[in-house]
C-alpha positions, -999 to +999 in steps of 0.1 A: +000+000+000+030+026+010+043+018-025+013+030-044+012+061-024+047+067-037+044+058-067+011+083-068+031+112-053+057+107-077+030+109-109+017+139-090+049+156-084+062+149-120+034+165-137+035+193-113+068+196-127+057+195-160+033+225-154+057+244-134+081+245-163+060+253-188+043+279-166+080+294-166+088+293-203+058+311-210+059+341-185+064+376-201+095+382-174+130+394-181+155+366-193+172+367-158+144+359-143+130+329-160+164+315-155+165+320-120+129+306-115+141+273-141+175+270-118+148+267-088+129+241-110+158+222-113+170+222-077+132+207-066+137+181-094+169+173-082+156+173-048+124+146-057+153+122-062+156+125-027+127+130-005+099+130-024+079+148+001+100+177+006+103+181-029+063+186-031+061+208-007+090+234-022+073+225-055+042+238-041+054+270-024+070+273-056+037+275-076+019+298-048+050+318-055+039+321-095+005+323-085+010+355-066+031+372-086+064+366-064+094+363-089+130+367-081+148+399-077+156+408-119+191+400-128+207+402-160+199+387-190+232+364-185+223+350-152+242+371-131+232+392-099 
């Protein structure tokens, strides 16, 4: 039974993912930004390697974050600060 809860969370979480992502691509946000916001993507994929359950819940602050409006401070358009 623990398994297919896993195994659930992990469909949810990856197709969470998928929407996050394309959520980003498609924002009207300086270049900076959407690759500050895709390095944070990558970080909570990386981190649902790990612990599957913390990774939902960054993923989920991180879409409340989108939701609201709350992007990161705007960098350049090469990624740096």
């Amino acid at each position: 039974m623990e398994r297919d809860d896993q195994l659930e969370l992990y469909g949810v979480v990856a197709d969470r993912l998928k929407d996050a992502h394309t959520r980003v691509r498609t924002l009207q946000v300086p270049e900076g930004v959407r690759m500050a916001l895709t390095r944070k993507l990558l970080v909570i994929t990386a981190a649902a390697k790990h612990d599957l359950a913390d990774a939902a819940r960054r993923l989920e602050w991180f879409m409340n974050d989108l939701d609201e409006g709350r992007f990161p401070v705007d960098v350049h358009a090469d990624g740096t600060p």
